[in-house]
VOPA-63188 format. One record per residue (C-alpha): residue number from 1; residue in three letters; x negated, y, z negated. Coordinates in Angstrom, 2 decimals, always signed. Example, Ala and Ser with C-alpha at 12.3 -4.5 7.8 and 13.67 -1.06 7.14 Angstrom:
BEGIN
<node num="1" residu="ALA" c1="-12.30" c2="-4.50" c3="-7.80"/>
<node num="2" residu="SER" c1="-13.67" c2="-1.06" c3="-7.14"/>
***
This chain:
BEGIN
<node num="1" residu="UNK" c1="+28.98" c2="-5.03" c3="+22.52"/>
<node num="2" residu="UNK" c1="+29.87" c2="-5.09" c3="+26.56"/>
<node num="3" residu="UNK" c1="+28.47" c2="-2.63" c3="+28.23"/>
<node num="4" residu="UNK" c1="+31.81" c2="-0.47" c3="+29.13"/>
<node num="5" residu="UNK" c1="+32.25" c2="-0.51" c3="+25.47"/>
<node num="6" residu="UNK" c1="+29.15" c2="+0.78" c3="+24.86"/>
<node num="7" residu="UNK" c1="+29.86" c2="+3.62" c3="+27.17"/>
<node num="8" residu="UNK" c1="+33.06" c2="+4.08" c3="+25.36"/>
<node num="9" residu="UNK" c1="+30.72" c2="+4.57" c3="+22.05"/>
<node num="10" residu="UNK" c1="+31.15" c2="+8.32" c3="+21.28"/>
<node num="11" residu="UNK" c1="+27.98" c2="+9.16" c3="+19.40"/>
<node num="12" residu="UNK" c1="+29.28" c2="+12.49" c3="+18.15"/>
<node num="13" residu="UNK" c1="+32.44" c2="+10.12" c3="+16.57"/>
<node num="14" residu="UNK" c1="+29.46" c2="+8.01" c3="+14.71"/>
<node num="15" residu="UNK" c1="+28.27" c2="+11.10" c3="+13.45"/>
<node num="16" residu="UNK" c1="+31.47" c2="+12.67" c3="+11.70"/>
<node num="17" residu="UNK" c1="+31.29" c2="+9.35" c3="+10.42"/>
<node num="18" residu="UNK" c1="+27.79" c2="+9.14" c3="+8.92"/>
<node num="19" residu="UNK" c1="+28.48" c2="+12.58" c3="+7.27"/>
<node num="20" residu="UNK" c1="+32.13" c2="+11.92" c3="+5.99"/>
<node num="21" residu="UNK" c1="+30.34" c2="+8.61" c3="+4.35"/>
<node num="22" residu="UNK" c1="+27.42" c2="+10.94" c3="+2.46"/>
<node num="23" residu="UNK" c1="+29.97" c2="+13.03" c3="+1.53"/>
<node num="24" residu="UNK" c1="+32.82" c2="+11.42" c3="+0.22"/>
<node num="25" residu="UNK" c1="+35.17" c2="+13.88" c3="+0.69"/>
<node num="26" residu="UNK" c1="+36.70" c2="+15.63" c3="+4.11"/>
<node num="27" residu="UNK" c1="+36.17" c2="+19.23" c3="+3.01"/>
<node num="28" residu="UNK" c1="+32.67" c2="+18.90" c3="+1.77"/>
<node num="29" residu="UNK" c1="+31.94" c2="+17.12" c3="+5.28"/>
<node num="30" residu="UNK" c1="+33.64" c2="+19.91" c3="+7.45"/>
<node num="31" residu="UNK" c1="+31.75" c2="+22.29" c3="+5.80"/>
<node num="32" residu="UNK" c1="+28.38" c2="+20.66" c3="+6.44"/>
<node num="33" residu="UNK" c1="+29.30" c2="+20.52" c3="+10.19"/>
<node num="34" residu="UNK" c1="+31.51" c2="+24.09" c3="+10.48"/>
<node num="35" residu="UNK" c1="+34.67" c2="+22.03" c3="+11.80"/>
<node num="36" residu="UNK" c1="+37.71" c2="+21.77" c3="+10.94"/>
<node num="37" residu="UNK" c1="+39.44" c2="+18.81" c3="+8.48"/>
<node num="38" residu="UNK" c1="+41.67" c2="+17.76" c3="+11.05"/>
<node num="39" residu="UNK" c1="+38.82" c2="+17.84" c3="+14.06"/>
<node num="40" residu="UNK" c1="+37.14" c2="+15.20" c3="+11.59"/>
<node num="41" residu="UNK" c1="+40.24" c2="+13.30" c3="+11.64"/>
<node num="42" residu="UNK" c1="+40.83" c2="+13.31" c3="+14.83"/>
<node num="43" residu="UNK" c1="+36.97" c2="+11.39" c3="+15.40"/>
<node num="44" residu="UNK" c1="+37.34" c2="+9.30" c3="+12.77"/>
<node num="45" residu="UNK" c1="+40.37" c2="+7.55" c3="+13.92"/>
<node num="46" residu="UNK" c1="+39.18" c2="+7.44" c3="+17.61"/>
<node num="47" residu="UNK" c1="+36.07" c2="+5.71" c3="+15.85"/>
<node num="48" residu="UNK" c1="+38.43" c2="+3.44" c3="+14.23"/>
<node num="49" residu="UNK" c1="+40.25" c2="+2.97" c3="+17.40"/>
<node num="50" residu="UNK" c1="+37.02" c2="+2.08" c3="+19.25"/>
<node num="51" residu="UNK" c1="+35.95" c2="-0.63" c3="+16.48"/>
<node num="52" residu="UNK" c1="+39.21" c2="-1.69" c3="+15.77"/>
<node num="53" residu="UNK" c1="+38.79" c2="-1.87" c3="+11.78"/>
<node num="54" residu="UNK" c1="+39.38" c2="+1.08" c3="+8.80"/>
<node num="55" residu="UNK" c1="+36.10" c2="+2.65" c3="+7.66"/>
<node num="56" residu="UNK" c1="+38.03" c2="+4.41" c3="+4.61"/>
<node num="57" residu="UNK" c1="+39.92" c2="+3.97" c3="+2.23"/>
<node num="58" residu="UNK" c1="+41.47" c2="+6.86" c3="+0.23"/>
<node num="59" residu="UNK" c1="+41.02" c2="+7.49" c3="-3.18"/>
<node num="60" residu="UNK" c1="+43.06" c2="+10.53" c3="-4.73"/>
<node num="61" residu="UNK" c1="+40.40" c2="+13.19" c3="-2.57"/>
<node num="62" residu="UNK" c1="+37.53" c2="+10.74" c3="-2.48"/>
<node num="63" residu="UNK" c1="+36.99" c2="+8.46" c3="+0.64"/>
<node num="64" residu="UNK" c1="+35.76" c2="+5.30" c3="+0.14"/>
<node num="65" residu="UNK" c1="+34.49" c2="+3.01" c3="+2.50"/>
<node num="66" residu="UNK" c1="+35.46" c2="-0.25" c3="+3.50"/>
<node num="67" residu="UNK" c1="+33.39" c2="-3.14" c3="+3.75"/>
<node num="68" residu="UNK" c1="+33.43" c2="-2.96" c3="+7.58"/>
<node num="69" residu="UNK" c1="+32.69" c2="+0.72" c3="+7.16"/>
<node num="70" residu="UNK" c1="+29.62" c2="+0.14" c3="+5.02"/>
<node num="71" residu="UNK" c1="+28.36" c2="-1.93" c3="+7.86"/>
<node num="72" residu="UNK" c1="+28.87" c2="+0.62" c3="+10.43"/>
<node num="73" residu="UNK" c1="+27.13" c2="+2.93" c3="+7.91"/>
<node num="74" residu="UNK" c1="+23.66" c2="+0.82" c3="+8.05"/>
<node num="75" residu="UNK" c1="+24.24" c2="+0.50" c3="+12.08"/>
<node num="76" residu="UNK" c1="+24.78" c2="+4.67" c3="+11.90"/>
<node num="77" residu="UNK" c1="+21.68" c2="+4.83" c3="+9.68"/>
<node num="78" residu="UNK" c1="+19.51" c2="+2.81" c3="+12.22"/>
<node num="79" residu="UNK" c1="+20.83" c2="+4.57" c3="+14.95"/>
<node num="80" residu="UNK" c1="+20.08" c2="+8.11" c3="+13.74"/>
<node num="81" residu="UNK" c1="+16.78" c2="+7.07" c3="+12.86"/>
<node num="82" residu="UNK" c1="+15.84" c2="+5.44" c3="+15.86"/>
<node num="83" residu="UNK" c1="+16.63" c2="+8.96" c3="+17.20"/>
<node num="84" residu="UNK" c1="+14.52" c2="+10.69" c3="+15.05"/>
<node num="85" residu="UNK" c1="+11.35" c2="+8.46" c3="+16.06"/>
<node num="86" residu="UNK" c1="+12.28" c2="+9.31" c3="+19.79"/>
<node num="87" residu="UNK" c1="+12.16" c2="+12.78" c3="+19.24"/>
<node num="88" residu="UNK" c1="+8.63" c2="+12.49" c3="+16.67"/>
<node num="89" residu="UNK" c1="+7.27" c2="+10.25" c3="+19.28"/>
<node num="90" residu="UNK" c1="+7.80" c2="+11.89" c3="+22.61"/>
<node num="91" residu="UNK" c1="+9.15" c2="+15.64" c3="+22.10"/>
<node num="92" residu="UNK" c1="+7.90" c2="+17.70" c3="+19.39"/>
<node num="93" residu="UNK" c1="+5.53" c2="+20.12" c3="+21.78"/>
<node num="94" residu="UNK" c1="+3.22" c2="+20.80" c3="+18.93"/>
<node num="95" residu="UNK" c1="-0.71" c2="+21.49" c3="+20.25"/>
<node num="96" residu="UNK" c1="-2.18" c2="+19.04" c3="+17.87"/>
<node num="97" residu="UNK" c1="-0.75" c2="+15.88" c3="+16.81"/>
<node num="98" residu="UNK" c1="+0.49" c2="+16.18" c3="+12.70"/>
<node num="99" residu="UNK" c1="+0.14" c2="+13.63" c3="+9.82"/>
<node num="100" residu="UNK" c1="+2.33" c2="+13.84" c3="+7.36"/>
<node num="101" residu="UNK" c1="+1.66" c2="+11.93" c3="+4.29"/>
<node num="102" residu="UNK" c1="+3.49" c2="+12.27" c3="+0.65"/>
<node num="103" residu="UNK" c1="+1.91" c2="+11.50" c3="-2.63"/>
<node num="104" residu="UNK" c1="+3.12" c2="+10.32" c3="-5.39"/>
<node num="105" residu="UNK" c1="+3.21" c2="+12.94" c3="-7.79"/>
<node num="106" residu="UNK" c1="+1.12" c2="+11.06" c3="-10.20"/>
<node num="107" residu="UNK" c1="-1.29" c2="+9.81" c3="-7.91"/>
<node num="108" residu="UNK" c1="-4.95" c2="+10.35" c3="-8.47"/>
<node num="109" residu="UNK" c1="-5.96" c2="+13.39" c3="-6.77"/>
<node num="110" residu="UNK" c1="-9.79" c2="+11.77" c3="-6.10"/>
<node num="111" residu="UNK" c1="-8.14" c2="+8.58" c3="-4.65"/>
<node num="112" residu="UNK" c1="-6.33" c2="+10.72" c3="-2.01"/>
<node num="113" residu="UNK" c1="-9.20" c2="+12.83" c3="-1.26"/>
<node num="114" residu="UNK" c1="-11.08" c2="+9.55" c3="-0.84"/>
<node num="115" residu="UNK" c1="-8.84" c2="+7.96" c3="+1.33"/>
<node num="116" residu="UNK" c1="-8.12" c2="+11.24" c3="+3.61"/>
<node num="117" residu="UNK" c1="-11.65" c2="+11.92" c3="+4.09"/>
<node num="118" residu="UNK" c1="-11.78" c2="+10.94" c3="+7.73"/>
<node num="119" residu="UNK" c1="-8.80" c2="+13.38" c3="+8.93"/>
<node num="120" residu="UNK" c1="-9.88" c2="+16.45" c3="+6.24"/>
<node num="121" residu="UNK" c1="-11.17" c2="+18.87" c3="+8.81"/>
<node num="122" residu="UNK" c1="-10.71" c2="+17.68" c3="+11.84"/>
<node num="123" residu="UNK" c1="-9.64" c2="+20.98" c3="+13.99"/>
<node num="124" residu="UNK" c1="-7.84" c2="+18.54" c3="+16.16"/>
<node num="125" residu="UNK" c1="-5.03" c2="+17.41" c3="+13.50"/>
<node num="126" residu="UNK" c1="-2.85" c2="+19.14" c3="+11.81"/>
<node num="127" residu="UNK" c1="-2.66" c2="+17.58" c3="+8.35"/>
<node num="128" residu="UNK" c1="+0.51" c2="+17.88" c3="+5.83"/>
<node num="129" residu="UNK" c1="+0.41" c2="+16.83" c3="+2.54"/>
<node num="130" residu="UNK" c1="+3.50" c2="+16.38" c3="+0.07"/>
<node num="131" residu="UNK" c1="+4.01" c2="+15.49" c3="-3.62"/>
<node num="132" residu="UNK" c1="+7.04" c2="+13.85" c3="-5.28"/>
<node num="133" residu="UNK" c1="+8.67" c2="+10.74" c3="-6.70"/>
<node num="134" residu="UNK" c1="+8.15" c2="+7.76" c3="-5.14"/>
<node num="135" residu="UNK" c1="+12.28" c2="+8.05" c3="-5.06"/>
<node num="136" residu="UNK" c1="+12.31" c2="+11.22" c3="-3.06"/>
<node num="137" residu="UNK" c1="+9.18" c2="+10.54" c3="-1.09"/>
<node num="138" residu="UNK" c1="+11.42" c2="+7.23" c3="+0.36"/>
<node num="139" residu="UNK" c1="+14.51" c2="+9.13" c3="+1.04"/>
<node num="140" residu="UNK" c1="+11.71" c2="+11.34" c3="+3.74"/>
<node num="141" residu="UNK" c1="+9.75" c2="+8.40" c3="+4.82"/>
<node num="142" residu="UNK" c1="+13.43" c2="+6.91" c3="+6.57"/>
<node num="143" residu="UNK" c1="+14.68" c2="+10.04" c3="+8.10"/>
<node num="144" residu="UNK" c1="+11.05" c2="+10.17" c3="+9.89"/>
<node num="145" residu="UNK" c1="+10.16" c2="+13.22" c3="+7.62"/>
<node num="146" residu="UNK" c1="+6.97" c2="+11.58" c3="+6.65"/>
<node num="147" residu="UNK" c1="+4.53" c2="+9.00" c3="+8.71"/>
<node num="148" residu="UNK" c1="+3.07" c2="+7.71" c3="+5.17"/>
<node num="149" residu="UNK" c1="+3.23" c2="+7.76" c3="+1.53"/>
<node num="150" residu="UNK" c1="+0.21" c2="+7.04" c3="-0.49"/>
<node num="151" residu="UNK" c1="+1.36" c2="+5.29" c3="-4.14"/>
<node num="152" residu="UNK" c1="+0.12" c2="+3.30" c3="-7.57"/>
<node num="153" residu="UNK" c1="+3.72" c2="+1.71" c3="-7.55"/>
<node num="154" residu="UNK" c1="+4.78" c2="-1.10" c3="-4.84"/>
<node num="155" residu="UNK" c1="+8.02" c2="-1.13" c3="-2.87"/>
<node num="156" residu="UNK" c1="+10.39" c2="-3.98" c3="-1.61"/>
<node num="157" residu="UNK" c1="+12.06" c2="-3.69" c3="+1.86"/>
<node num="158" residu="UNK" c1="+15.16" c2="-4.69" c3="+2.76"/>
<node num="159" residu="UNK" c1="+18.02" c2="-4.44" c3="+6.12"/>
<node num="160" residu="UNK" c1="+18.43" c2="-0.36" c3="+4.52"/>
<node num="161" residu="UNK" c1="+15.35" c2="+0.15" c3="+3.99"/>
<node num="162" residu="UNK" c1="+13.28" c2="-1.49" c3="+6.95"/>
<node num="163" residu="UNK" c1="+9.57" c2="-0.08" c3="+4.78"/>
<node num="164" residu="UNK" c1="+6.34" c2="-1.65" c3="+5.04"/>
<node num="165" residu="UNK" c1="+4.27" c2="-1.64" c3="+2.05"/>
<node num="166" residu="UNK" c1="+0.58" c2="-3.30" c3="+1.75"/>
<node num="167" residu="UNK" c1="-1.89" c2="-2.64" c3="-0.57"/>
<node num="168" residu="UNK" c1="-4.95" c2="-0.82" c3="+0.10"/>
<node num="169" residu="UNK" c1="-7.02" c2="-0.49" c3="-2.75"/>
<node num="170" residu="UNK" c1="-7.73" c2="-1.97" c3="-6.01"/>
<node num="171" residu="UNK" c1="-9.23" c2="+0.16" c3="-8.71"/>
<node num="172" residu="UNK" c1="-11.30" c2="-1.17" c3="-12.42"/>
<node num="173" residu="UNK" c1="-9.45" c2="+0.52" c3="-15.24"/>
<node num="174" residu="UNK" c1="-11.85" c2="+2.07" c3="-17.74"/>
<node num="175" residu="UNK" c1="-12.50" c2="+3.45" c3="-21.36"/>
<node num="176" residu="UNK" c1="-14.53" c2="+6.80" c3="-21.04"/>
<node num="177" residu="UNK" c1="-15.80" c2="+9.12" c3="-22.77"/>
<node num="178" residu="UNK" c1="-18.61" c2="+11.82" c3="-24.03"/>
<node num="179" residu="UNK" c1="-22.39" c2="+10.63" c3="-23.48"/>
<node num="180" residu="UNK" c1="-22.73" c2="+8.84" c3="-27.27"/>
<node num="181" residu="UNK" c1="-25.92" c2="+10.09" c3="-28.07"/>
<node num="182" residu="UNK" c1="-27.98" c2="+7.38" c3="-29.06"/>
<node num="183" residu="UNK" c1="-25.51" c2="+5.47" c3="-30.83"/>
<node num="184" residu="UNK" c1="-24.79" c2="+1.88" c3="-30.20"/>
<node num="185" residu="UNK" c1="-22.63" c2="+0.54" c3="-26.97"/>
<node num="186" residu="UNK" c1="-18.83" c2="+0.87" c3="-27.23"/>
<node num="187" residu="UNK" c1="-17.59" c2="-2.67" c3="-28.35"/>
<node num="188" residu="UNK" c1="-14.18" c2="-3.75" c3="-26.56"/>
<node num="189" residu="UNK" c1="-11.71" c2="-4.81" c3="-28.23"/>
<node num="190" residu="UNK" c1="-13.75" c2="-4.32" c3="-31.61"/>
<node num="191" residu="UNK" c1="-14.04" c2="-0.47" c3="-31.80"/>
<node num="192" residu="UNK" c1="-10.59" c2="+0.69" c3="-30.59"/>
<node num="193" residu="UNK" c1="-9.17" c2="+0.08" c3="-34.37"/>
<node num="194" residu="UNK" c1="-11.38" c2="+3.36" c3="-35.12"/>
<node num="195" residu="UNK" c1="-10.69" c2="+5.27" c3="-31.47"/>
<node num="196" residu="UNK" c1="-8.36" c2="+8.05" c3="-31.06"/>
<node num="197" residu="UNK" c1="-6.95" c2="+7.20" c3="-27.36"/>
<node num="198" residu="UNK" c1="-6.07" c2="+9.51" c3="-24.70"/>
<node num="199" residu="UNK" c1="-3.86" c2="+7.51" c3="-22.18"/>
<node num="200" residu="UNK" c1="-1.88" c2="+7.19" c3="-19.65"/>
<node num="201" residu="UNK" c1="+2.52" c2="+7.82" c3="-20.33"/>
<node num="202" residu="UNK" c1="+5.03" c2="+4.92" c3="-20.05"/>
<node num="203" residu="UNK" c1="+5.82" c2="+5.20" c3="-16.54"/>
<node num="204" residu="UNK" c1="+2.18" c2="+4.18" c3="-15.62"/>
<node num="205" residu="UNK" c1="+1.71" c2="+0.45" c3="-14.78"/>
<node num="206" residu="UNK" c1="-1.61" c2="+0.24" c3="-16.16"/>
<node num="207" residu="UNK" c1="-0.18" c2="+1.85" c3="-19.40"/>
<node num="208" residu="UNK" c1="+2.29" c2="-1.16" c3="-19.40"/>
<node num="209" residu="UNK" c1="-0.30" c2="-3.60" c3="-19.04"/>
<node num="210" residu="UNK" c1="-2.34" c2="-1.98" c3="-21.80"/>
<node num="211" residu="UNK" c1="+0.38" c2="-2.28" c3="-24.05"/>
<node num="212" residu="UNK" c1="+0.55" c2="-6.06" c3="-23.18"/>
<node num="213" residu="UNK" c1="-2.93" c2="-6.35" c3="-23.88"/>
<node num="214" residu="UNK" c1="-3.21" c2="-5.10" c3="-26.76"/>
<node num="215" residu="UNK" c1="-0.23" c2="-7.32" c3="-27.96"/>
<node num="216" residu="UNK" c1="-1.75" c2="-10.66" c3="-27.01"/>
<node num="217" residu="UNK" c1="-4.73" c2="-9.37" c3="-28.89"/>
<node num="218" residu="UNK" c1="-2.86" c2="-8.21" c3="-32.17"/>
<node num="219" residu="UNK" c1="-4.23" c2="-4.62" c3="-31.97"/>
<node num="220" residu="UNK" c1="-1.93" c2="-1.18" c3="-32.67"/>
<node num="221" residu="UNK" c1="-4.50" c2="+0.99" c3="-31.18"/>
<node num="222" residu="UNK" c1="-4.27" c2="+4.68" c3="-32.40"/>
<node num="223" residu="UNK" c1="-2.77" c2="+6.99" c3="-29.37"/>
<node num="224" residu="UNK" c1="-3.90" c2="+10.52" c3="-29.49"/>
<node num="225" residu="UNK" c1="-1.97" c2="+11.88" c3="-26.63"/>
<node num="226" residu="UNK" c1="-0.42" c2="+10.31" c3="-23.67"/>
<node num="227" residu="UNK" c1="-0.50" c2="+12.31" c3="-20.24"/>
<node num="228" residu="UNK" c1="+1.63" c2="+11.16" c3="-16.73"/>
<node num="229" residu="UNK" c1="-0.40" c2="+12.78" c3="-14.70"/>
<node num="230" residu="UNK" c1="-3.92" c2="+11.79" c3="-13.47"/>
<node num="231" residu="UNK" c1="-5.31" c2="+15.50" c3="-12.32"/>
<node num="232" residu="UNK" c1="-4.16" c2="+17.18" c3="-16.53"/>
<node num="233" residu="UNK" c1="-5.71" c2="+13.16" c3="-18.09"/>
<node num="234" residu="UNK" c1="-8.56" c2="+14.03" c3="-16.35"/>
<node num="235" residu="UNK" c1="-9.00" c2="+17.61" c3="-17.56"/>
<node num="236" residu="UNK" c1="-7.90" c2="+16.30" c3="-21.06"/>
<node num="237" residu="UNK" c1="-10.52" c2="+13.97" c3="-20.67"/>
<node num="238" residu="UNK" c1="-13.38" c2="+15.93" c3="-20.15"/>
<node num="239" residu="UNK" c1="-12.98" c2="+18.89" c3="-22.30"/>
<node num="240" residu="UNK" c1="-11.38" c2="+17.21" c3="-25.05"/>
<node num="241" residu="UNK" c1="-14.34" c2="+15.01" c3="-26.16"/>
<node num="242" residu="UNK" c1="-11.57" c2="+12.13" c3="-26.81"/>
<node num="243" residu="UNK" c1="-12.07" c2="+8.83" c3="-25.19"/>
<node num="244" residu="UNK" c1="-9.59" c2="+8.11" c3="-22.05"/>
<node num="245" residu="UNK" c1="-8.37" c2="+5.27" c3="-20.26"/>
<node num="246" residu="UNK" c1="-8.32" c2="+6.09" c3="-16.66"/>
<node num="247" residu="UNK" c1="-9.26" c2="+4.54" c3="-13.14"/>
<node num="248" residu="UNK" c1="-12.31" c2="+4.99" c3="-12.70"/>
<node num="249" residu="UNK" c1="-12.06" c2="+6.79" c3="-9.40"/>
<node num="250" residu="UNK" c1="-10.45" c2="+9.74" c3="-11.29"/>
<node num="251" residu="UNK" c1="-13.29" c2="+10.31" c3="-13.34"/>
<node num="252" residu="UNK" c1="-15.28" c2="+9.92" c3="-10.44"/>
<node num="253" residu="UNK" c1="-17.07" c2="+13.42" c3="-10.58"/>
<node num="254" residu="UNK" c1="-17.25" c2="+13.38" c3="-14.31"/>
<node num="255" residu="UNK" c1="-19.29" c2="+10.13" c3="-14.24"/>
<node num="256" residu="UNK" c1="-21.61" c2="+11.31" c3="-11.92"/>
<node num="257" residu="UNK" c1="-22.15" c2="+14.68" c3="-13.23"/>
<node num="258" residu="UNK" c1="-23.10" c2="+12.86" c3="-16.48"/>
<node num="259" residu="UNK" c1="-20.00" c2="+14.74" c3="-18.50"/>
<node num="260" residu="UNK" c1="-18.56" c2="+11.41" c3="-19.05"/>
<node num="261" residu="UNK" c1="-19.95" c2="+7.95" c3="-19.77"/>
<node num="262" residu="UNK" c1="-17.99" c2="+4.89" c3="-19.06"/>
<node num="263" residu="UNK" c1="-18.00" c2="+3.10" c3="-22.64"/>
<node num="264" residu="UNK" c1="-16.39" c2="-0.52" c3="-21.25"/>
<node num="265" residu="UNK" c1="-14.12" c2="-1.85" c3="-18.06"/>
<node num="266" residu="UNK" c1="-10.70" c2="-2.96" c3="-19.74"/>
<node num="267" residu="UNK" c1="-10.40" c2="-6.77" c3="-18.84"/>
<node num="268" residu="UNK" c1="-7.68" c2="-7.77" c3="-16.16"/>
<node num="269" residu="UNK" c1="-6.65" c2="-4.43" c3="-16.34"/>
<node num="270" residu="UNK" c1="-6.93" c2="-2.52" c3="-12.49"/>
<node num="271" residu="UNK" c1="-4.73" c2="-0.10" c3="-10.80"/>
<node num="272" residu="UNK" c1="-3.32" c2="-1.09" c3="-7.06"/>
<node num="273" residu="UNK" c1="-2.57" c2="+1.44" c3="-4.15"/>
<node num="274" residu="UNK" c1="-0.01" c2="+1.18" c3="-1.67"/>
<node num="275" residu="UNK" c1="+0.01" c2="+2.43" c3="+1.39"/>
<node num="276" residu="UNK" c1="+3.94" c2="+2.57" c3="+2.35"/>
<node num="277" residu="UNK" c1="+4.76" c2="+3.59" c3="+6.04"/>
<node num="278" residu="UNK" c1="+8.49" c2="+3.02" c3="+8.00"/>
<node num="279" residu="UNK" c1="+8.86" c2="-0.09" c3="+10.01"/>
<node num="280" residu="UNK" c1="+8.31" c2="+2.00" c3="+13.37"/>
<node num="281" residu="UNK" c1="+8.39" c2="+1.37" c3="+17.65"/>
<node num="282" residu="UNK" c1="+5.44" c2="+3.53" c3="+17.62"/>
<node num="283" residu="UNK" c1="+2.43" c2="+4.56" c3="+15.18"/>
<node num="284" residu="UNK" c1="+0.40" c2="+7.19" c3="+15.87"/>
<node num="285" residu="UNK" c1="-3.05" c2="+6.49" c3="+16.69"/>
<node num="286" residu="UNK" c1="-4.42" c2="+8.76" c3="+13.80"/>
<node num="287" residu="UNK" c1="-2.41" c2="+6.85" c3="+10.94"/>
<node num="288" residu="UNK" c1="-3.33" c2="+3.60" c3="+12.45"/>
<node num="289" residu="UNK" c1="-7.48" c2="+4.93" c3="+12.46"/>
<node num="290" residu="UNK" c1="-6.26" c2="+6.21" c3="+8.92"/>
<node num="291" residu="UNK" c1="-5.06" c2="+2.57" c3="+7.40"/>
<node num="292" residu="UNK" c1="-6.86" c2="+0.08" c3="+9.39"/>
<node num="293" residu="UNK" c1="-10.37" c2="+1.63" c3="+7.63"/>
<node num="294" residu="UNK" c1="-12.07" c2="-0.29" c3="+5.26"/>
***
């Protein structure tokens, strides 16, 4: 774009737009921005005016966009955020500098503890910490409400969702258990014909690669309860005297404290962790410290 047509670019036009496109609907938008219908109008067209192309189409009450308005849209997006940043980056006035980090809501609570060690305490940083879906911990990560999300599930970026996501951990899946008294060593895959299992739910990877495990070896292994979250399997685990199959960092305190014994490592069975942070003109110096440690 030349620049006299960039200084034609009314940025309060591109944002009428972005909301009439969330919304769908001209009422709906004028009340999210206390305007009237026709005030709306009025910037849309200019927009359209500007760009010379229709961003809607009308459908009964619904507003659809074109496909020359969905690429404005991803433009709007990148534009908006690239304001958000600005602001994060240079205004913000706060005393100490703030990390905010979301965790996935199933996420070991010993693996984040872990990995936050470095920043817990420090008097210097003012430390957030969120839980959610991965979903909704996304949708915060790209408006800038969020400098990283800690997960056990990767993501793929693409030109709407400009993400970075690397791996920074890799974790042994284990059986565990009560001490066993004497008795002989847990035998995988022998003995878990005669186990009751406590395990992870369906929307766990690891569970899914259990599953597929256990298929390849012809086994139907007895479930006694299956648990999503990490922090209530790990309670389950240790007062129930029934024999888990977790990470073995969220038994960590268990296994030391002797409560638990780990019978066997699962074979080719691990759990990853992402770290997943916004493709960024600036990273703060404590995330940076916070990801680049071994």
């Amino acid at each position: 774009m030349r620049t006299d047509s960039l200084r034609r670019l009314n940025f309060r036009h591109l944002h009428y737009f972005w909301v009439v496109a969330k919304e769908q609907h001209l009422t709906r938008a004028a009340e999210r921005l206390h305007v009237s219908q026709s005030a709306i109008s009025s910037q849309i067209r200019q927009l359209e005016e500007e760009l010379g192309h229709e961003l809607f189409l009308r459908e009964g009450r619904t507003l659809r966009l074109t496909e020359i308005g969905s690429l404005v849209l991803g433009y709007a997006e990148s534009i908006f955020d690239l304001g958000a940043e600005l602001l994060e980056t240079v205004g913000g006035g706060r005393e100490a500098p703030e990390l905010r980090v979301g965790a996935v809501a199933t996420l070991s609570r010993n693996f984040q503890q872990n990995l936050l060690r470095p920043v817990i305490g420090d008097e210097n940083l003012h430390l957030v910490i969120e839980s959610a879906s991965l979903e909704e911990l996304i949708e915060r990560l790209r408006v800038h409400k969020l400098d990283l999300i800690l997960s056990n599930r990767p993501v793929t970026a693409d030109d709407q969702l400009p993400l970075s996501c690397r791996r920074i951990a890799r974790q042994s899946v284990c059986l565990v258990g009560p001490p066993r008294d004497g008795r002989r060593a847990f035998r995988f895959p022998q003995d878990l014909a005669d186990t009751a299992l406590l395990l992870p739910g369906h929307s766990s990877e690891i569970r899914s690669q259990f599953d597929l495990l256990c298929e390849e070896l012809g086994l139907a292994p007895r479930i006694w309860a299956e648990v999503d979250d990490m922090a209530m399997l790990r309670l389950i685990a240790r007062d129930s005297g029934r024999v888990a199959m977790v990470p073995e960092v969220v038994v960590q305190d268990e296994l030391q404290q002797g409560i638990l014994r780990k019978y066997c490592e699962v074979p080719d069975l691990h759990e990853n962790f992402y770290a997943i942070t916004a493709r960024r003109h600036f990273r703060s110096e404590v995330l940076g410290r916070l990801l680049e440690q071994e």
